[in-house]
C-alpha positions as CSV (number, residue, x, y, z in Angstrom):
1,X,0.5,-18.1,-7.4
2,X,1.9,-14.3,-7.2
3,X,1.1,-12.7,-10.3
4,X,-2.7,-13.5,-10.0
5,X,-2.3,-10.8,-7.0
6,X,-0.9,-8.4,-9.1
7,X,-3.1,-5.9,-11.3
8,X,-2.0,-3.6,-14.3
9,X,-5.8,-2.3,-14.8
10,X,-7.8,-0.6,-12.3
11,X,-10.9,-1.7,-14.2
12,X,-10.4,-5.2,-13.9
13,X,-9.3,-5.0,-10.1
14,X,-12.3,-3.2,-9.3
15,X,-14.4,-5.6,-11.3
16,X,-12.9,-8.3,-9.3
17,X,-13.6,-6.5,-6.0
18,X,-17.2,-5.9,-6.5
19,X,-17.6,-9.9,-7.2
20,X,-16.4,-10.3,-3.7
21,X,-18.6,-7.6,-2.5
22,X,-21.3,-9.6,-3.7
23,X,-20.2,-12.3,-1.5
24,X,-20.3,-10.2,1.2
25,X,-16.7,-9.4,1.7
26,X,-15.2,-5.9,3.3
27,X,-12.1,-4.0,1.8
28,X,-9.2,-2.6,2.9
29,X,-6.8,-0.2,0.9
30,X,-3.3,1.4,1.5
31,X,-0.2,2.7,-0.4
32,X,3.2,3.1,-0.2
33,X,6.5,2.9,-1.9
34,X,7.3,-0.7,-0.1
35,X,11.0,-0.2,-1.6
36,X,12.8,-2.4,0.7
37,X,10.7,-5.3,2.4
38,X,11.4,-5.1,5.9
39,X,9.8,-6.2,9.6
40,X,7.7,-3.1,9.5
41,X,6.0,-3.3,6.6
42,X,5.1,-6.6,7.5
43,X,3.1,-6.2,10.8
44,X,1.8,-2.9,9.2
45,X,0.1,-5.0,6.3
46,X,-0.9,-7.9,8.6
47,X,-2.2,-5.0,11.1
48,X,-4.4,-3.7,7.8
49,X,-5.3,-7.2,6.8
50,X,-6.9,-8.0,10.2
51,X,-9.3,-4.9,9.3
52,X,-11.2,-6.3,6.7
53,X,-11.6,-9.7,4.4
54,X,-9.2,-8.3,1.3
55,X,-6.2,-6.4,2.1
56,X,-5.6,-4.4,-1.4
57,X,-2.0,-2.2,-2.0
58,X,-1.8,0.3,-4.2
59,X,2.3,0.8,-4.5
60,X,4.1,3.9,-5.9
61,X,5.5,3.6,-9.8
62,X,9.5,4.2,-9.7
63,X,9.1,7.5,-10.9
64,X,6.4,8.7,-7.6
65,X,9.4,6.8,-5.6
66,X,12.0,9.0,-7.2
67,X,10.0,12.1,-7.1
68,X,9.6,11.3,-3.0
69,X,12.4,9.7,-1.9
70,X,15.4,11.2,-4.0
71,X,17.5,10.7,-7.0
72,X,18.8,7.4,-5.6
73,X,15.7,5.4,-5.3
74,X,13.6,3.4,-5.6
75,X,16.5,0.6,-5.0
76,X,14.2,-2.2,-6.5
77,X,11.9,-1.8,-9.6
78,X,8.4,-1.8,-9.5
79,X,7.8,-5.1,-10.9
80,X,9.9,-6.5,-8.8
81,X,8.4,-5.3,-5.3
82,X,4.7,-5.7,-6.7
83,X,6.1,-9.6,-7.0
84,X,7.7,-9.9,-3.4
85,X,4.5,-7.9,-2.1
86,X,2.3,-10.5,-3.6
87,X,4.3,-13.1,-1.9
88,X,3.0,-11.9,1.5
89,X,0.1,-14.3,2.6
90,X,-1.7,-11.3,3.8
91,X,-2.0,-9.4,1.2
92,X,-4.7,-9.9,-1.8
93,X,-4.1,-7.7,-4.5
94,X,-1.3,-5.1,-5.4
95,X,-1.6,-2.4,-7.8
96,X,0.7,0.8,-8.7
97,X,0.0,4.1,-9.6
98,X,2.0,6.6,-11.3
99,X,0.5,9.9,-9.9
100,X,1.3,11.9,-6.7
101,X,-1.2,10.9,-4.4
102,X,-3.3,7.4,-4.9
103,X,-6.5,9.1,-4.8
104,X,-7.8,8.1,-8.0
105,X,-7.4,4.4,-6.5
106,X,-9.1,5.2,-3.6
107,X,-12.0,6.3,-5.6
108,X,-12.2,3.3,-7.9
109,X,-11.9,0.7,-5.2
110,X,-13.8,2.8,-2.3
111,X,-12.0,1.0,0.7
112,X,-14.5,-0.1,3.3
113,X,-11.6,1.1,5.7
114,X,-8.5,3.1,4.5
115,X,-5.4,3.1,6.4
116,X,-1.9,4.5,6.8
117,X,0.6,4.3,9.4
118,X,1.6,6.0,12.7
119,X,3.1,8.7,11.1
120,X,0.1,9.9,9.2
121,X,-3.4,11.4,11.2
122,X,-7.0,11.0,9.8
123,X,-6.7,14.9,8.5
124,X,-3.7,14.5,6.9
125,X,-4.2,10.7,5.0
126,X,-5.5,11.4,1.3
127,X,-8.7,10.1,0.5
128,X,-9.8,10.6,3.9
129,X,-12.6,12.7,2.9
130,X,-14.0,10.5,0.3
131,X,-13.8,7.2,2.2
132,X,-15.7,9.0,5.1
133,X,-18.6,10.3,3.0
134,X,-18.9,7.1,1.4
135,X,-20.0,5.4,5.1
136,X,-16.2,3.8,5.2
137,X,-13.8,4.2,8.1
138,X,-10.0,5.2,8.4
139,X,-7.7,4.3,10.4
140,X,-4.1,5.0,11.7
141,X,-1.7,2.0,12.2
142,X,0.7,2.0,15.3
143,X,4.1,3.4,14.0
144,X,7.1,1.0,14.1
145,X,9.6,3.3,15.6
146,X,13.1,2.7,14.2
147,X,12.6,0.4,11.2
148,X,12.2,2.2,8.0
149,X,13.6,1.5,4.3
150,X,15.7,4.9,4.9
151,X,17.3,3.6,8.2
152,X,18.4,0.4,6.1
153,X,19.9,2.4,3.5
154,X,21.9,4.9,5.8
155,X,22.8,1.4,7.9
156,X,24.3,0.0,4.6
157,X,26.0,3.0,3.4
158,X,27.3,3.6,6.4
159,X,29.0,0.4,6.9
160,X,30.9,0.6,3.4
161,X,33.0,3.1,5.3
């Protein structure tokens, strides 16, 4: 049930939103690096959901994780968080992307609303601009103060001490 939520090829995922923009349905993008699935992430992509009618995520390749986070992650492969992402009820398709900034998705799938989280403002979330000018709207998430993939690692770390 999963894997039909999960998309390799931007072409066919954008193919596959403009038939449900023909039916009349809205979109909502965001990104991340969704290394570790925790509480957070889950109301943020429930809060996204609720925006529009299809929640899409476009989730960092291991080597944008690496390049972000540091030497020591991601802690689970791609494939494998695409596959617990797609579990999420919420969410309707997942795709990654390999390059520093998910612009180029935004572009292809031009989000009728683009979000981040509370962490990020309007004039600093990338694809801002485009989504804008296209007659789209972005928003900013509330922030989940204290539960973050990082804060999960350090806890784990620190209690092999």
């Amino acid at each position: 049930m999963t894997k039909h939520k999960i998309y390799h090829d931007l072409s066919n995922l954008v193919q596959r939103l403009n038939e449900l923009r023909t039916q009349g349905k809205s979109v909502v993008f965001t990104n991340g690096c969704f290394d570790i699935l925790h509480s957070g992430h889950v109301q943020y992509l429930e809060e996204a959901a609720a925006l529009a009618d299809v929640l899409v995520l476009g989730v960092n390749d291991d080597a944008s994780v690496k390049a972000l986070k540091g030497e020591k992650r991601p802690v689970n492969q791609l494939e494998d968080r695409m596959l617990v992402l797609a579990g999420l009820a919420c969410l309707d398709f997942v795709i990654p992307f390999g390059e520093e900034t998910p612009l180029k998705l935004i572009k292809a799938i031009q989000p009728n609303v683009l979000v981040k989280g509370g962490d990020y403002t309007i004039e600093t979330i990338v694809g801002a601009g485009e989504v804008i000018a296209a007659g789209g709207k972005v928003k900013v998430l509330s922030f989940k103060d204290g539960i973050s993939t990082s804060s999960i690692i350090a806890k784990l770390e620190n209690s092999n001490d």
